[in-house]
Backbone as CSV, one residue per row, in Angstrom:
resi,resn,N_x,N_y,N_z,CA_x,CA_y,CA_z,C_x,C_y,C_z
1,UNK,-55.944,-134.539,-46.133,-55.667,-134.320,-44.706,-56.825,-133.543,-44.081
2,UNK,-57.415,-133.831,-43.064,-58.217,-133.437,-41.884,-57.288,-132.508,-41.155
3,UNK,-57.714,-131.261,-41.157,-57.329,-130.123,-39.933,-58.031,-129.603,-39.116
4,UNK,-57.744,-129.544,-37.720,-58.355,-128.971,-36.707,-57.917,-127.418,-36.725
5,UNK,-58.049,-126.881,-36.604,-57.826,-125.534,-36.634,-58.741,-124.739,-35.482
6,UNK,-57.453,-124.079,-34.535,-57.960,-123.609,-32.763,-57.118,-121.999,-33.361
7,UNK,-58.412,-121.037,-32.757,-57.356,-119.812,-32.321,-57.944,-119.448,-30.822
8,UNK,-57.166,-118.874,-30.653,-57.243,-118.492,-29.151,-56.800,-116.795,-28.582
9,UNK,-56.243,-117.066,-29.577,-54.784,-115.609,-29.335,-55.013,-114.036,-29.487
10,UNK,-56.495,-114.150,-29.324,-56.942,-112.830,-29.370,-58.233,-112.603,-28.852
11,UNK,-59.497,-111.488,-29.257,-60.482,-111.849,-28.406,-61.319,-112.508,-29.530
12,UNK,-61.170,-113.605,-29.999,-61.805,-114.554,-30.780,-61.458,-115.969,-29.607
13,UNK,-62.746,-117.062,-30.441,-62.830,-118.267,-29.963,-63.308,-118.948,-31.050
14,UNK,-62.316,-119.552,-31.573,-62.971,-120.445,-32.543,-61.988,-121.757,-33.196
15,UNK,-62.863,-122.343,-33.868,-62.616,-123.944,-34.329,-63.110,-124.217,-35.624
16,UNK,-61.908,-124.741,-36.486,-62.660,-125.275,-37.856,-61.883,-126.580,-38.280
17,UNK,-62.842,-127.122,-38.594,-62.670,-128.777,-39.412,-62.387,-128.310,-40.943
18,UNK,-61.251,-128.080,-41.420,-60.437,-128.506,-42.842,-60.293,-129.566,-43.471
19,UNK,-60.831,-130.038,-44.411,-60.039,-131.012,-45.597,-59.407,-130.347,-46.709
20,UNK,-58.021,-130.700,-46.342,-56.662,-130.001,-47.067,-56.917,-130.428,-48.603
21,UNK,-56.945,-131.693,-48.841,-57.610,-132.265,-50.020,-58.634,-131.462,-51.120
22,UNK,-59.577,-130.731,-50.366,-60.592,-130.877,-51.848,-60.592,-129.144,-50.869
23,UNK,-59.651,-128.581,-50.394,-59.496,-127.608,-49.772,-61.113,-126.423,-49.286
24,UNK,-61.631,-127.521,-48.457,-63.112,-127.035,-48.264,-62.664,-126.832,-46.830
25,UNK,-63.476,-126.017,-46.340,-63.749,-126.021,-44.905,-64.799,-126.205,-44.426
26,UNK,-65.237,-127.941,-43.850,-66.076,-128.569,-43.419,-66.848,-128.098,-42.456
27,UNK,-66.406,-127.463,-40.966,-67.321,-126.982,-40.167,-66.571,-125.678,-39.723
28,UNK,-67.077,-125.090,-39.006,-66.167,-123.678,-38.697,-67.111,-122.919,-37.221
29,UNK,-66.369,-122.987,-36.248,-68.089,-122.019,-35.544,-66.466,-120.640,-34.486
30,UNK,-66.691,-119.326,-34.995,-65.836,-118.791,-34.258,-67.180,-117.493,-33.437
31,UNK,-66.476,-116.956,-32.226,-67.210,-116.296,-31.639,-65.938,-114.875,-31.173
32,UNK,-66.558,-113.634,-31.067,-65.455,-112.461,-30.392,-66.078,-112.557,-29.050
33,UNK,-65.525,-113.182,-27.884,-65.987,-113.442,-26.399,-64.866,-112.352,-25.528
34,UNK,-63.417,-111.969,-26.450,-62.667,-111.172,-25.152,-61.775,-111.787,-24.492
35,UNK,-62.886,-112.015,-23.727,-62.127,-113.326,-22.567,-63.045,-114.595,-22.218
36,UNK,-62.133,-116.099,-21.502,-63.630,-116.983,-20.941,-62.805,-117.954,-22.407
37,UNK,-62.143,-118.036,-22.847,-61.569,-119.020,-23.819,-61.420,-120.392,-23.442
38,UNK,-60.895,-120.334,-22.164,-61.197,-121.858,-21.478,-61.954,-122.687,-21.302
39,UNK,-63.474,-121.348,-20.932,-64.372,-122.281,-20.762,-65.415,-122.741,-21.873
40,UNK,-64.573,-122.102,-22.745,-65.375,-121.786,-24.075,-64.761,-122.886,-25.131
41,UNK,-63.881,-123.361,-25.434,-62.927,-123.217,-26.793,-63.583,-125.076,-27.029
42,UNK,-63.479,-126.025,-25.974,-63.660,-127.275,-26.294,-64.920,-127.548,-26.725
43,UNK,-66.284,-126.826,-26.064,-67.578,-126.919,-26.656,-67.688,-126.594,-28.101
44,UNK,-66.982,-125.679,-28.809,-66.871,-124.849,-29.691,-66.345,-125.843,-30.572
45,UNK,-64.872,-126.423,-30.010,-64.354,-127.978,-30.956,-65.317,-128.965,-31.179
46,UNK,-66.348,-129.178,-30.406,-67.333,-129.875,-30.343,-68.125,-130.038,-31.701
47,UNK,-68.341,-128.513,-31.519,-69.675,-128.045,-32.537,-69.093,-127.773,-33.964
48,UNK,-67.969,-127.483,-34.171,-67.077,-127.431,-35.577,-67.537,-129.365,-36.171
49,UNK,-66.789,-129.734,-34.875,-67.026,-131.535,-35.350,-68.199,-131.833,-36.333
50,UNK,-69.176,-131.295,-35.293,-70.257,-131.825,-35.572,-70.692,-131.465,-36.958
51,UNK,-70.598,-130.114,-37.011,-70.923,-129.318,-38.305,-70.726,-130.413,-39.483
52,UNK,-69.210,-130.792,-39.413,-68.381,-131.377,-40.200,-68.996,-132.837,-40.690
53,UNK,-69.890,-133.480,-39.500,-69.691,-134.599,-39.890,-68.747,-135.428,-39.246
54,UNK,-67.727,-135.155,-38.420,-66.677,-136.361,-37.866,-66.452,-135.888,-36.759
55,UNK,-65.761,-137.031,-35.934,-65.332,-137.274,-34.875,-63.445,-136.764,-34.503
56,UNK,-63.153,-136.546,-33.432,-61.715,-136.028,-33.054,-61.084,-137.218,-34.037
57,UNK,-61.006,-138.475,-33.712,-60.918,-139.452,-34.646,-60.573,-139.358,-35.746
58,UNK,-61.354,-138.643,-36.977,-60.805,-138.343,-37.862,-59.850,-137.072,-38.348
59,UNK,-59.098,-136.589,-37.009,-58.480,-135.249,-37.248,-56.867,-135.888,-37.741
60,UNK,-56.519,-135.337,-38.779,-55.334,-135.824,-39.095,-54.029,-134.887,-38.316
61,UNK,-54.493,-133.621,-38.129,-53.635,-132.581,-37.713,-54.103,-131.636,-37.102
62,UNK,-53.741,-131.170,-35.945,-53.793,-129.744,-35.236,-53.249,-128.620,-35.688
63,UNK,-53.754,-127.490,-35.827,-53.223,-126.165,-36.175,-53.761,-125.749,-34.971
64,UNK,-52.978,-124.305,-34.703,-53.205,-123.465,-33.490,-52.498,-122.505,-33.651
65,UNK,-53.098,-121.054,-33.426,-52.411,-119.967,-33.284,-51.079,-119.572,-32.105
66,UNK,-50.276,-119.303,-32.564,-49.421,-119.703,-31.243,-49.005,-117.933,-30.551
67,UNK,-49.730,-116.804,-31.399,-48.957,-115.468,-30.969,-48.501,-114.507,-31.996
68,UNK,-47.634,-113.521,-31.739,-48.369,-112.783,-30.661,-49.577,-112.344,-30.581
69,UNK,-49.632,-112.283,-29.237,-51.570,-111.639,-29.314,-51.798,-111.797,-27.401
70,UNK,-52.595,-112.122,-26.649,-52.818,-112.326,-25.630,-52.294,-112.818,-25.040
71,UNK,-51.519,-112.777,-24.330,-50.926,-114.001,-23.084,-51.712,-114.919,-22.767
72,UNK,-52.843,-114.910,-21.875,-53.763,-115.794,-21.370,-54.427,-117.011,-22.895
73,UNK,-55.174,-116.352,-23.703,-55.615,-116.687,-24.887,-54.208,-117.518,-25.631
74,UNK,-53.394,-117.260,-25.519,-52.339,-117.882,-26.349,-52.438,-119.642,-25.446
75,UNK,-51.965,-119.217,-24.083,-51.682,-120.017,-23.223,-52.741,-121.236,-22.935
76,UNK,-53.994,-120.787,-23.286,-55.596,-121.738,-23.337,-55.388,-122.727,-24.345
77,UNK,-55.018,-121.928,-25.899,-55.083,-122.536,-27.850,-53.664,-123.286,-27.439
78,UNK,-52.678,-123.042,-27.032,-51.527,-123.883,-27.276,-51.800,-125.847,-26.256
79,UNK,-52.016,-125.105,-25.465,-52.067,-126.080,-23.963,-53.561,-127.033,-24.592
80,UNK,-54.693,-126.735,-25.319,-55.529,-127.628,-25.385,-55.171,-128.650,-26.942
81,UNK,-54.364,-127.508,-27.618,-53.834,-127.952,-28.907,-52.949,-129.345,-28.664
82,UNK,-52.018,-129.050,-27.789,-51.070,-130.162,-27.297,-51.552,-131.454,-27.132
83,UNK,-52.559,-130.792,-25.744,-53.526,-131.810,-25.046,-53.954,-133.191,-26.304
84,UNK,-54.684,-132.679,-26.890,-55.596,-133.046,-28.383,-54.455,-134.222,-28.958
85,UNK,-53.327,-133.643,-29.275,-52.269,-133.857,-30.029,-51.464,-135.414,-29.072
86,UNK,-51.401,-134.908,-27.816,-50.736,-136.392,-27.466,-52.145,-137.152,-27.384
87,UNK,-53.366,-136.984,-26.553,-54.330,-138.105,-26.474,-54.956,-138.697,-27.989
88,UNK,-54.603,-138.098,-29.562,-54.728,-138.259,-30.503,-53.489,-139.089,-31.362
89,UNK,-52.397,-138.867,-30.735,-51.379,-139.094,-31.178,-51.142,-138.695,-32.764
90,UNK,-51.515,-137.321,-32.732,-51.697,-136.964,-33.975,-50.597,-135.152,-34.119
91,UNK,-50.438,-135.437,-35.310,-49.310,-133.912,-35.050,-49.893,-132.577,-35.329
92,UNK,-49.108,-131.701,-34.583,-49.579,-130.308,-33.999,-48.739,-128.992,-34.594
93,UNK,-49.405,-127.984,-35.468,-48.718,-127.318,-35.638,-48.749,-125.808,-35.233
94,UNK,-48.002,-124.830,-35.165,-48.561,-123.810,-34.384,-48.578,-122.950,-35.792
95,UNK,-49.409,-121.690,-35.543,-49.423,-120.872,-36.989,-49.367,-119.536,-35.776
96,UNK,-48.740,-118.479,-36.698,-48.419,-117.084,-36.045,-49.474,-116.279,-36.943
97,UNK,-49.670,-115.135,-35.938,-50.945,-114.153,-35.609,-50.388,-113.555,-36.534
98,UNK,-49.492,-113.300,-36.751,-48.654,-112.177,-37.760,-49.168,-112.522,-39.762
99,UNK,-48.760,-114.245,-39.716,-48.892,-114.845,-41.223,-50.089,-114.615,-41.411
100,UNK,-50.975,-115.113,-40.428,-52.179,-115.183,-40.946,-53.134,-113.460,-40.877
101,UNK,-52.336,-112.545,-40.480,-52.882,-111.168,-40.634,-52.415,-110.870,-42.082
102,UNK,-50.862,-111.416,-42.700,-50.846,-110.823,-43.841,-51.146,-111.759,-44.998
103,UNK,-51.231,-113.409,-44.790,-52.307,-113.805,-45.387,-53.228,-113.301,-46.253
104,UNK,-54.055,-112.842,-45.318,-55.356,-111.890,-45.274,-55.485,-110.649,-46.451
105,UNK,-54.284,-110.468,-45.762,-53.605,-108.981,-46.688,-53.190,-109.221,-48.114
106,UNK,-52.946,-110.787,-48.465,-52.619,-110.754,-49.960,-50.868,-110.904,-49.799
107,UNK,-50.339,-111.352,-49.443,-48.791,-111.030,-49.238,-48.155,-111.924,-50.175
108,UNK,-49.429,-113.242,-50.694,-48.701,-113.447,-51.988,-48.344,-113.211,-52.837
109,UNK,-48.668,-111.366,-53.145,-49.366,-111.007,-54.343,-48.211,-109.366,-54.328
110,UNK,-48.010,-109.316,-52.807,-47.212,-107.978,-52.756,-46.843,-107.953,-51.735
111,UNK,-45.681,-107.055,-50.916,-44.908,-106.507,-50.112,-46.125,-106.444,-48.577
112,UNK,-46.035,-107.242,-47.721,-46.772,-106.835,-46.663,-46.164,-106.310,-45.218
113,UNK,-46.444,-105.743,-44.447,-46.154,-105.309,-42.812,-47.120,-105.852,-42.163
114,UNK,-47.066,-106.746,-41.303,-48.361,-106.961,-40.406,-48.011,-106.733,-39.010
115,UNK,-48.666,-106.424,-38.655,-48.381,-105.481,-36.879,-49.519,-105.212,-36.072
116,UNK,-49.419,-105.831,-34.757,-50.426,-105.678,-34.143,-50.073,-104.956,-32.796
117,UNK,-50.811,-103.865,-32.469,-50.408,-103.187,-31.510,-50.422,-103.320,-29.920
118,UNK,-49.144,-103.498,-29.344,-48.820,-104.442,-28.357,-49.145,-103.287,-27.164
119,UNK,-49.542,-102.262,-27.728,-49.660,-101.008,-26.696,-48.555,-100.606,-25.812
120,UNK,-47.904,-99.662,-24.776,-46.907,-99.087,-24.073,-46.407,-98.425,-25.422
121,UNK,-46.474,-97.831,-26.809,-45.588,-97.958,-27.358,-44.588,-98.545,-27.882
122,UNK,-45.795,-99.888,-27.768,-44.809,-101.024,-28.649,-45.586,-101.674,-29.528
123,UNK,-45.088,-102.855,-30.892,-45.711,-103.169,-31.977,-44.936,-104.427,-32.137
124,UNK,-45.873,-105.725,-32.217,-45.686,-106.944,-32.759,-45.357,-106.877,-34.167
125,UNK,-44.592,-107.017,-35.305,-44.096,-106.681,-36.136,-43.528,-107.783,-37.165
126,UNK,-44.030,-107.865,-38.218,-43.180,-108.615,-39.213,-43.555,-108.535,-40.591
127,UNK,-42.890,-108.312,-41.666,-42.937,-108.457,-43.158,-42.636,-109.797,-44.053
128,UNK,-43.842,-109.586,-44.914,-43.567,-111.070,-45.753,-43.589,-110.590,-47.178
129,UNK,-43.536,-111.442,-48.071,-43.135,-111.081,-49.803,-42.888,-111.911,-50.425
130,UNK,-44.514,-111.991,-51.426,-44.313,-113.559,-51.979,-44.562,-114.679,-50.817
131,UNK,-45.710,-114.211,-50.622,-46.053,-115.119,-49.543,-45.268,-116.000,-48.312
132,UNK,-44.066,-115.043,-48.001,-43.234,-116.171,-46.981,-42.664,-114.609,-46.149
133,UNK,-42.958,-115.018,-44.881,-41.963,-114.003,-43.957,-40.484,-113.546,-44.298
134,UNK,-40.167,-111.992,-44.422,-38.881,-111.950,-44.530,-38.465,-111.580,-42.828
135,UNK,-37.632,-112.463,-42.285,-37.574,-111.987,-41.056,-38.175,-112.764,-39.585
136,UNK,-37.644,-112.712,-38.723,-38.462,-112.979,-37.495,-39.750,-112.287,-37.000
137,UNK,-40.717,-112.393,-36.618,-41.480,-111.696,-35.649,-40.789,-110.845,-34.924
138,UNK,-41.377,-109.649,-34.511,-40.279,-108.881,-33.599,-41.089,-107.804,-33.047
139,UNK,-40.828,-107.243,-31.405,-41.683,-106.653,-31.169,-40.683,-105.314,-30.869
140,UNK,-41.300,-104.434,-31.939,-40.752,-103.372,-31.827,-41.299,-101.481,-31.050
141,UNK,-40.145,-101.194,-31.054,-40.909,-99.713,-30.570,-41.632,-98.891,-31.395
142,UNK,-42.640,-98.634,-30.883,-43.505,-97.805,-32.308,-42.473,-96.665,-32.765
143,UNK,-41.848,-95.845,-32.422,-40.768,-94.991,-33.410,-40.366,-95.672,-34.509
144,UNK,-39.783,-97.136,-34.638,-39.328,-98.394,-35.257,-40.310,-98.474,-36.477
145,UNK,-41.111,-98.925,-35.749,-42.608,-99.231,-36.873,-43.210,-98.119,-37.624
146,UNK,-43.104,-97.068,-37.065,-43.456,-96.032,-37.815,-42.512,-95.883,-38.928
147,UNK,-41.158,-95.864,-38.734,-40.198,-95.955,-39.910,-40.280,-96.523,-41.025
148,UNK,-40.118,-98.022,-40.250,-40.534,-99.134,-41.231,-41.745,-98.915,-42.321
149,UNK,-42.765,-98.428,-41.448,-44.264,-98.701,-42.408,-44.301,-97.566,-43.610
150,UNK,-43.100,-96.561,-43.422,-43.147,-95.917,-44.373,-42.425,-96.255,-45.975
151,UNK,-41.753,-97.514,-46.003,-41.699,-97.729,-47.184,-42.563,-98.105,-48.110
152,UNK,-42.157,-97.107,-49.546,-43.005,-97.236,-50.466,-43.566,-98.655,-50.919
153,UNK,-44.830,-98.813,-51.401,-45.555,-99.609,-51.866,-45.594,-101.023,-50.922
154,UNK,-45.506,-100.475,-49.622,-45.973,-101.744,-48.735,-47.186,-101.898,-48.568
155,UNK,-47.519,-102.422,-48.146,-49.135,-102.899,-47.330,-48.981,-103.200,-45.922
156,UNK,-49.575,-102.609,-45.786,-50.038,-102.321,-44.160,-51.257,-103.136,-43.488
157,UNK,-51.181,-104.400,-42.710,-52.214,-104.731,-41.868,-51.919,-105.112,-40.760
158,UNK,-53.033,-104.982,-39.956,-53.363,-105.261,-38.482,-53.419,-104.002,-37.611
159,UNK,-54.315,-104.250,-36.520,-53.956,-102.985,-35.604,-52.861,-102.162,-35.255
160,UNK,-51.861,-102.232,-35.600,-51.017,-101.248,-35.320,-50.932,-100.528,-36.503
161,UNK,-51.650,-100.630,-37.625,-51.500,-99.660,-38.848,-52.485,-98.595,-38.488
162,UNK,-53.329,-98.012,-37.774,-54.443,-97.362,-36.732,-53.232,-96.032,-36.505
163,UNK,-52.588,-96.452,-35.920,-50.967,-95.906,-34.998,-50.172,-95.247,-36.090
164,UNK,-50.225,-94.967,-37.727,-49.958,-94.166,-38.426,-50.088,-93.013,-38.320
165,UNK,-51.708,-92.683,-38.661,-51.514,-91.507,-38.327,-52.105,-90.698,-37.092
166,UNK,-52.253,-91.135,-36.001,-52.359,-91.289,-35.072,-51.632,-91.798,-33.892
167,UNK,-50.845,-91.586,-33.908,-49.882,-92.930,-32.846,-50.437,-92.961,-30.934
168,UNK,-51.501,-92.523,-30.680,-52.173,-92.468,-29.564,-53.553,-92.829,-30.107
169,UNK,-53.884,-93.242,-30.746,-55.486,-93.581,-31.710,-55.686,-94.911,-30.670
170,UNK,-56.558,-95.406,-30.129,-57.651,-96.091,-29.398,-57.883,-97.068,-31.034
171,UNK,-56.990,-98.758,-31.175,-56.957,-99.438,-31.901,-58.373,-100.360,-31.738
172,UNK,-59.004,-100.796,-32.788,-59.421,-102.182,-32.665,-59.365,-103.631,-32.414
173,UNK,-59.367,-104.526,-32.189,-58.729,-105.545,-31.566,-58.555,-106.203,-33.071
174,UNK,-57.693,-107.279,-32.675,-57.339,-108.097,-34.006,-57.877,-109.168,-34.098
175,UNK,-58.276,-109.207,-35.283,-58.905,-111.056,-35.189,-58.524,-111.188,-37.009
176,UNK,-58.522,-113.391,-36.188,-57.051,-113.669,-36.901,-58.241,-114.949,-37.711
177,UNK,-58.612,-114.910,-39.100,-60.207,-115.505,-39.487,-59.516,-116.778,-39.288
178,UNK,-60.482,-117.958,-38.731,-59.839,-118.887,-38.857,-59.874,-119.809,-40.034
179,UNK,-60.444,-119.657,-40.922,-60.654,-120.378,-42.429,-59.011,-119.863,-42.646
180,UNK,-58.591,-119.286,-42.797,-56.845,-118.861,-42.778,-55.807,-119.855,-41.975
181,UNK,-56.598,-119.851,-40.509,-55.591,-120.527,-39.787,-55.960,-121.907,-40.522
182,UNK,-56.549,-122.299,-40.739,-56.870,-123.658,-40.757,-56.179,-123.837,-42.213
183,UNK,-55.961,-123.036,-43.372,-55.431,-123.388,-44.169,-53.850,-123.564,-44.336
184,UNK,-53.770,-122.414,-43.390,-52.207,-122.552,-43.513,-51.645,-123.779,-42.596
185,UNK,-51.817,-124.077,-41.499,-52.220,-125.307,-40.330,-52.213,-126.482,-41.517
186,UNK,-52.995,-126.551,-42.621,-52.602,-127.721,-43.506,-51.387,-127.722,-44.013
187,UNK,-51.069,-126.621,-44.670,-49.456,-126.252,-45.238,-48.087,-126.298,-44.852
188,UNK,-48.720,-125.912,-43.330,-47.334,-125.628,-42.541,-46.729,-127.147,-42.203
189,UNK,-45.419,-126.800,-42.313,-44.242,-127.966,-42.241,-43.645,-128.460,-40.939
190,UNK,-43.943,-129.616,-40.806,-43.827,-130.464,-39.256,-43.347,-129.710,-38.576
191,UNK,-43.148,-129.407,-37.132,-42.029,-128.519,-35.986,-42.328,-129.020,-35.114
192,UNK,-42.578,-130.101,-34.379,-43.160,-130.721,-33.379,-43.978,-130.054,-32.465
193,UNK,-43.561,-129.834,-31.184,-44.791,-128.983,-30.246,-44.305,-128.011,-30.814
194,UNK,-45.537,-127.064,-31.009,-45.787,-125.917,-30.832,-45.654,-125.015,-29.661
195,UNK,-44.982,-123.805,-29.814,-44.611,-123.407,-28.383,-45.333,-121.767,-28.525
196,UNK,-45.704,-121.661,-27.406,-46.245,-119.676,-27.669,-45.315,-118.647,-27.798
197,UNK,-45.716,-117.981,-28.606,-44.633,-116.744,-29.267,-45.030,-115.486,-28.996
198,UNK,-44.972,-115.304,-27.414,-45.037,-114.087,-27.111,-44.528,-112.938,-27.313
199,UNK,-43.594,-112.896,-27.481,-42.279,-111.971,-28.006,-41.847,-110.614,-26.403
200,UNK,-43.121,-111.014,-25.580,-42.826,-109.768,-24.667,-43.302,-110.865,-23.185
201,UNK,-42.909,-110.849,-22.045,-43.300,-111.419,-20.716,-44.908,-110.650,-20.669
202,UNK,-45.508,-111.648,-19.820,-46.976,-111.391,-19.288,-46.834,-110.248,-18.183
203,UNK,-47.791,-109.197,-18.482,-47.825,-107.673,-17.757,-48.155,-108.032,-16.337
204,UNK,-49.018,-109.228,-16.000,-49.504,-110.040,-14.464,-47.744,-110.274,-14.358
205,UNK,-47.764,-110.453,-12.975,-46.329,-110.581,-12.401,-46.606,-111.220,-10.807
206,UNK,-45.948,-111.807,-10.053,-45.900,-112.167,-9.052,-45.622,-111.208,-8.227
207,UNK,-46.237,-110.751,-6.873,-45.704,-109.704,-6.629,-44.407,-110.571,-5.347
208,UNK,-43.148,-109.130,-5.345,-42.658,-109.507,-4.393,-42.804,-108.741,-2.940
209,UNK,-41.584,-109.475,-2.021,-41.879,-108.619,-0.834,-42.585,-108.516,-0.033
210,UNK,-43.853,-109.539,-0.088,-45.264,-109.595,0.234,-45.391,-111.199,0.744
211,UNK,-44.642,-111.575,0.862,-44.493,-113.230,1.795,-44.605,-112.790,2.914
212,UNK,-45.717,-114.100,3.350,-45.935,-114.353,4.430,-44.822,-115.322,5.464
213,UNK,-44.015,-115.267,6.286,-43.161,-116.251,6.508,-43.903,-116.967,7.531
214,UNK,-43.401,-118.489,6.932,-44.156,-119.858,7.917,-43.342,-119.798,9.346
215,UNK,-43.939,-120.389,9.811,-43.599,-120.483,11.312,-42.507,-122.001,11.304
């Protein structure tokens, strides 16, 4: 299997061409831009291609980060993922910011927490063991997470582990490698569209009260 592999969901931009098969990762090009993912992310699919050797054509499957992590960035990786997916007629899967932080972390191997810090005093949150989530994603109050992270012989990753001993500490941003997304994106088990997993509403808001009335 051919995987496309998009993240978006943080201040990364990047794209990698997977063959699930001989489990190589053919092209890969990621960048930390912040913001500008829109105008960024399809050139970037471009240049993974190319790396690779093939054309959209030969993509057997979409992976995409679906959250938590950025609102905007989520909303760019899901929406071009889709896009890809019906004009390909090819299937789409979403992968969470959370797996692929404890991934990272080894969670096949031992007890993980992965948490990324959602700031106000709050924490994107979830534990896996033996490589599989115990639990939903969940965005909790840092009092919560602080609790939690104190059980013995866990492992602790992502920015909100910063917030230990510090719980006002000025975090680093998270980035989610995509040689990860793209592997698990092969693994992961059909769910049709992929949907974004914000876990909290976008802090932008419409304002009210402020209409103009038409004549």
């Amino acid at each position: 299997m051919i995987v496309l592999a998009i993240d978006t969901a943080g201040v990364d931009c990047a794209a990698a061409v997977f063959d699930s098969a001989a489990g190589e990762l053919l092209g890969s090009v990621s960048e930390t831009i912040g913001r500008g993912h829109a105008e960024r992310l399809m050139a970037m699919i471009d240049e993974a291609l190319a790396e690779a050797k093939l054309t959209l054509t030969d993509i057997d499957r979409i992976g995409v980060t679906v959250g938590p992590g950025s609102f905007t960035g989520i909303r760019v990786g899901v929406a071009a993922a889709r896009g890809l997916s019906l004009a390909l007629d090819r299937e789409c899967v979403g992968i969470s910011t959370l797996a692929v932080l404890a991934e990272a972390a080894g969670s096949a191997v031992r007890p993980v927490l992965a948490a990324i810090n959602a700031h106000r005093d709050e924490v994107y949150a979830q534990s896996f063991e033996n490589g599989e989530p115990r639990g939903e994603p969940q965005l909790l109050q840092l009092d919560d997470y602080l609790a939690r992270a104190e059980a013995p012989g866990l492992v602790l990753v992502g920015s909100a582990s910063a917030l230990i001993e510090d719980r006002d500490a000025e975090t680093s941003p998270d980035h989610f490698p995509i040689d990860i997304v793209a592997r698990l994106s092969a693994s992961a088990k059909a769910q049709g569209k992929p949907k974004p997993l914000y876990l909290r509403g976008p802090d932008a808001k419409p304002q009210t009260g402020f209409a103009v009335s038409r004549a």
